[in-house]
N, C-alpha and C positions, 0 to 999 in steps of 0.2 A: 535400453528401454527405460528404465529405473532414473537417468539421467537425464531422457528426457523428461520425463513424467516430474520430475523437480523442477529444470526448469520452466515450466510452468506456472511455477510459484515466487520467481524471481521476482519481481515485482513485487510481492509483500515482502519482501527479504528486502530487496532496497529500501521501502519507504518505513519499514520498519526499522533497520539497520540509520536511516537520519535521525529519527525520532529520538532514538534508544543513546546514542550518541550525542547529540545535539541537548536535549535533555540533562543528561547526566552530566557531559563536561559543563551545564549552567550552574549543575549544581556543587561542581567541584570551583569554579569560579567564583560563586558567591559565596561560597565558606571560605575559599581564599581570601577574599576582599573584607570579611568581616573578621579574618584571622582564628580561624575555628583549628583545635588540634585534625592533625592527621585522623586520627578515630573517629572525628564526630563526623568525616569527611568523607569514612567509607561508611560508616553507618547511616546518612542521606545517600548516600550515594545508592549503595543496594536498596533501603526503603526506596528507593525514587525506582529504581531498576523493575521490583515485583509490583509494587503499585502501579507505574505508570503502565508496564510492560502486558501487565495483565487486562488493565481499563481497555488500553488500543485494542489489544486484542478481542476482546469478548464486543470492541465496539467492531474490529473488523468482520466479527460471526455475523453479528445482528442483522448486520447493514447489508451485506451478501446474503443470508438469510431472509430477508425482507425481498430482495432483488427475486433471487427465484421463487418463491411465494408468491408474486405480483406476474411472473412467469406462467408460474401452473396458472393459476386463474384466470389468465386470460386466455393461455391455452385450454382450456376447458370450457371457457365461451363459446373459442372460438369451432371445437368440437360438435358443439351444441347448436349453433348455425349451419355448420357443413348437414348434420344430420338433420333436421328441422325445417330448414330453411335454405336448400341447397339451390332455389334459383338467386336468391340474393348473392348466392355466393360465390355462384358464375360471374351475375355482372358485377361482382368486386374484383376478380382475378381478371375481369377482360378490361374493367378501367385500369387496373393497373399497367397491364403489359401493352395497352395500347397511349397509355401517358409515355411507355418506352419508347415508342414511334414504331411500334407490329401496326401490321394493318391486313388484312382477311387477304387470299383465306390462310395466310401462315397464323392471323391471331387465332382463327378458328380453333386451328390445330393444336396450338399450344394452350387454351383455354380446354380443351378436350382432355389432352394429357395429361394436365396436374388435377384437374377435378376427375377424371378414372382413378385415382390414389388418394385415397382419403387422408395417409400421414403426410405424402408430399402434400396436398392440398393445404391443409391446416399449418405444415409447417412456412409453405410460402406467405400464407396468410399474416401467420407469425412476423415476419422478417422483413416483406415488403409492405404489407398496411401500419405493424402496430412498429415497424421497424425496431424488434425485439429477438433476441438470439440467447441461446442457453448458455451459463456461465460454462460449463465444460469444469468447474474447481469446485471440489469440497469447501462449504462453507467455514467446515468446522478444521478443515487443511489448511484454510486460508489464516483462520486466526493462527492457528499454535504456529505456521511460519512465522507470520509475525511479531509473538510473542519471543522463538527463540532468535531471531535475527534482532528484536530490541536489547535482549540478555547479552546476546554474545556481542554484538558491537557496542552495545550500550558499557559492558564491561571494560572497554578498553581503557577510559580516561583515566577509572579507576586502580587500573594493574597498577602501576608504578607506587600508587600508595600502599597497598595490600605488602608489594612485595618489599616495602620499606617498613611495615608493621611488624613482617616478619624478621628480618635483617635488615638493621638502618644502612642504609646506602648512601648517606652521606649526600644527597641530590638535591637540588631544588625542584622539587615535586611538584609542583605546579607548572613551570617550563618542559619539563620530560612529560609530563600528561598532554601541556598544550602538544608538544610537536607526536606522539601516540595517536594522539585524537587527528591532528592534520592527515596524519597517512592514512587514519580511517575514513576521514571525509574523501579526501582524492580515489581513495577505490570506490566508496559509494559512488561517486560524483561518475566514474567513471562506467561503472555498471548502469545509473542512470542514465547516463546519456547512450548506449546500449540499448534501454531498453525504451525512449524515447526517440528514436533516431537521429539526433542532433551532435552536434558539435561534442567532444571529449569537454575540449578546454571550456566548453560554457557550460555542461553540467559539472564540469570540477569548481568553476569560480562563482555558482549560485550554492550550491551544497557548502564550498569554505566560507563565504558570504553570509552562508544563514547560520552558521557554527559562531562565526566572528560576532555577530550581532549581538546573538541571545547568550555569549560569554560576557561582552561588553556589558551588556545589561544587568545581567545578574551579578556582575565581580561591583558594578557601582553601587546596587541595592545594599549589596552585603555588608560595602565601606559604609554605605550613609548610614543602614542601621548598627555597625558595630559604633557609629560614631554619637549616633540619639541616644542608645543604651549602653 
């Protein structure tokens, strides 16, 4: 039960999980390219990790926050009509189900049925007028998923540096991050496409796609400005 109830939340766990990753290996990139020590390289790196990690998140509360907010409200219009104004509200349930091609007396019946129930009533109301559905997720679930799925995958580019801060390892550190960071995009890429019902290999090759991009980018920003100043 427990496992279901997670996943659930996979979806902020993936799009967090690119962010948090894609993010951070830009910023291991561009201190690459502008030749920044290893330290300064995990010190953006975590500041980018809680900064960034945190922004997403509190914008993923808001934003679902806002959603069922705009939910009740108009659930509670739509309350206010059934009670109030409950012929209108027939002929809204009977244009709907007869826009389905119902025609009497099975519409009768069914226009009878849902307005006898005042929660089915309002909730059809819901779903087929304002074609609106209840999140089903904690707003405030949704963010700290994807707050800790930005930390935890977002930490990976990082590892290899960490554990050469700790014990020199003798590595080129930016090659062993790149390919860390690739095995992270390929399971994202591959959980997304999971949870989009598409192709593996085409959310593996837009998720490495979009990692590739915004490394190229930032590892060029870093050389040009290590090269202005």
């Amino acid at each position: 039960m427990k496992l279901k109830k997670l996943q659930q939340y996979l979806p902020e766990f993936v799009y967090g999980g690119i962010d948090g990753s894609v993010t951070t290996f830009a910023v291991v990139a561009g201190a690459t390219g502008a030749h920044l020590e290893s330290s300064v390289v995990i010190i953006l790196g975590f500041a980018n990790l809680i900064a960034d990690g945190f922004s997403m998140s509190v914008g993923s509360y808001l934003s679902h926050k806002s959603t069922q907010h705009q939910y009740e409200k108009h659930r509670r219009a739509e309350y206010h009509e059934v009670k109030y104004n409950p012929e209108e509200g027939r002929d809204e349930i009977r244009a709907i189900y007869k826009e389905k091609g119902f025609e009497e007396p099975l519409l009768g019946q069914i226009v009878t049925h849902i307005t006898a129930d005042r929660e089915l009533w309002v909730e059809t109301m819901m779903k087929e007028e304002l074609e609106m559905v209840p999140a089903g997720k904690s707003p405030f679930s949704m963010g700290l998923a994807t707050f800790v799925s930005f930390n935890i995958v977002g930490l990976i580019p990082l590892l290899v540096y960490v554990l050469d801060y700790i014990h020199d390892l003798g590595l080129n550190l930016f090659l062993w991050s790149a390919a860390f960071t690739t095995v992270a995009f390929i399971v994202i890429g591959v959980l997304k496409s999971y949870i989009n019902e598409r192709s593996i290999s085409r959310g593996i090759a837009e998720t490495l796609s979009l990692g590739v991009i915004a490394a190229i980018l930032a590892y060029a920003v870093g050389d040009l400005l290590k090269h202005i100043f």
